[in-house]
N, C-alpha and C positions, 0 to 999 in steps of 0.2 A: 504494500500500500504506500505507502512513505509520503512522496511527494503533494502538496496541498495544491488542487487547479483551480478553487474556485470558489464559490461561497455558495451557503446554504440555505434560505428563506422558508422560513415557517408563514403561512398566512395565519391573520390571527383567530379567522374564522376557525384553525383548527386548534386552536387554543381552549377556545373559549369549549368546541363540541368534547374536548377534553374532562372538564371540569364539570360541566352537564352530566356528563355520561360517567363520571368518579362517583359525583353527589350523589344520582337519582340508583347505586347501587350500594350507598351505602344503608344501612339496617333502622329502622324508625324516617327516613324521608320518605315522607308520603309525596310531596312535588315539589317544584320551583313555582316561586312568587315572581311572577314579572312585576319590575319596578324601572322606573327612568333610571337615565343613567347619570351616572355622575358626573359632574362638569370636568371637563377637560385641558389640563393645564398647558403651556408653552413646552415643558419637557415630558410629556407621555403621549402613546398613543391609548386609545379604548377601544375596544372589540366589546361591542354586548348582544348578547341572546336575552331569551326570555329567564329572567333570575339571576343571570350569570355577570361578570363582567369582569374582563381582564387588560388589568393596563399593564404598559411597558415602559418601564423607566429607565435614567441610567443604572441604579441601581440592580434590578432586575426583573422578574414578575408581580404584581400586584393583583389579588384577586378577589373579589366582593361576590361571594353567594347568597341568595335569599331563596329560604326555605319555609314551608311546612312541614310538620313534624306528624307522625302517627298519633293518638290518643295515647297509647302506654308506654309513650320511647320517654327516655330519662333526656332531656334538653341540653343539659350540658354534655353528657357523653355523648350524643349524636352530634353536637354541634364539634366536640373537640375531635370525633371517626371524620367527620367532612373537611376538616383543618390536614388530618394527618394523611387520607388517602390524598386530598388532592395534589398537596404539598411532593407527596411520592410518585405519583401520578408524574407528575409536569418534570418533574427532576428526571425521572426513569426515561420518558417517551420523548420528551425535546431537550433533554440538558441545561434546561435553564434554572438558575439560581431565580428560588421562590421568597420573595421579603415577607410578605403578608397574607392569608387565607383569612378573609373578613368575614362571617357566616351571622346572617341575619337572620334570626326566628321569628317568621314574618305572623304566624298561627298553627294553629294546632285541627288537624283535621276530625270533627266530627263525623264523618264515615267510617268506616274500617277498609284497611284494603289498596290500593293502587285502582287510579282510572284506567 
């Protein structure tokens, strides 16, 4: 392998389908809360789906989930399983160094179950 030809580009769309798809497998998320996104500053870009939102700093990844939670899941353990998949998630599949995993517990689902 050795020699470097070229450079690599992640879109950030697959960023964000990343973290989607970490969240909504981890155990007591019932779904994403779609919410605006967050304002945008001079040094990041923002990639947002529905609940999701990932920015890119110089620093490194930034990432805001908002969730609903099952009836019987423990809120702060599901909240800190969403912290810790995603954070491995993004490190594991794009190598990018993760600063923050923001998880917002937007309610609590009165059904049981997944839609």
């Amino acid at each position: 392998m050795g020699e470097v030809q070229g450079k690599i580009t992640i879109a950030p769309g697959v960023l964000t389908t990343i973290v989607r798809l970490t969240t909504l497998d981890v155990p007591g998320i019932h779904r994403l809360a779609p919410q605006h996104a967050p304002v945008r500053t001079l040094r990041t870009s923002v990639a947002a789906e529905d609940g999701v939102f990932v920015m890119l700093t110089d620093q490194g990844v930034r990432v805001e989930v908002h969730v609903v939670v099952e009836t019987d899941s423990k809120m702060l353990q599901v909240g800190e399983a969403v912290q810790v998949e995603v954070k491995r998630a993004l490190e594991h599949m794009v190598d990018m160094p993760v600063v923050a995993v923001d998880v917002h517990i937007e309610g609590v689902a009165l059904e049981s179950g997944r839609p």
